[in-house]
N, C-alpha and C positions, 0 to 999 in steps of 0.2 A: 892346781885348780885355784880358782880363783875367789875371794870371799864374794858376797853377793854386797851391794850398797844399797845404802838406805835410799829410799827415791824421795818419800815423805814421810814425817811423824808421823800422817794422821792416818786412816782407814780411806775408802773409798766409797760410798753406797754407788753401788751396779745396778742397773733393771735386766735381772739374767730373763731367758726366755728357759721351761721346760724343756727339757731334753736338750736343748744343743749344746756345741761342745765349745769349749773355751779352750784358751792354752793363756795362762797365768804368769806373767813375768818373774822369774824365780830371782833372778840377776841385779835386777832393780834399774839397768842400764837403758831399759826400752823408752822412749819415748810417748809413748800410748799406753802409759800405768793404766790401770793394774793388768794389761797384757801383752801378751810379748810382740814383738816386732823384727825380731830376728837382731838385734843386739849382743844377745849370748856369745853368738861366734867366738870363738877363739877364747872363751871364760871357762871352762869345764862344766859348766852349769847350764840344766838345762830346763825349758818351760815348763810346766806341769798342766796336763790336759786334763781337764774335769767335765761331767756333763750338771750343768744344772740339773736340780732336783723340784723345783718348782717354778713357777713364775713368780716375778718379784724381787723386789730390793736385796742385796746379799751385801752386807760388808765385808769387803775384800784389802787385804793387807795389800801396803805399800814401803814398811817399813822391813819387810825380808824377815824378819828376827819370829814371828810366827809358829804355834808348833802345830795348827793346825791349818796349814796350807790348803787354796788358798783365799780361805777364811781369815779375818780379823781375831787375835783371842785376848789383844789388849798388851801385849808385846811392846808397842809402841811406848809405853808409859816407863822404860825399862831403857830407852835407847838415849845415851848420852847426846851432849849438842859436840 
């Protein structure tokens, strides 16, 4: 398996909508941060499907490193250059 790369230092702010579902780039390879795009293939590593929990802004991790996927928990501040 393959590790996940960093896409960017920084976080992401989302406009998620309630209730629908996302799929979250775990990989960091996608194109279209902070969700996947079908990049993963052949990484062992797969998107993570969440449902928004409200409407509204959500900062979403971009830097993979994360322990609450995929949420921002400040991870990024921890990731070397």
């Amino acid at each position: 398996m393959d590790k996940p790369v960093v896409a960017a230092k920084q976080p992401i702010d989302a406009d998620l909508v309630a209730g629908k579902e996302y799929w979250w780039c775990a990989c960091g390879r996608s194109d279209s941060q902070p969700f996947c795009d079908g990049s993963h293939r052949g990484t062992g590593i797969e998107p993570l499907g969440f449902k928004a929990e409200k409407n509204g802004e959500a900062w979403l991790c971009r830097c993979k490193q994360t322990k609450t996927p995929p949420y921002c928990d400040g991870s990024h501040k921890q990731v070397e250059d």
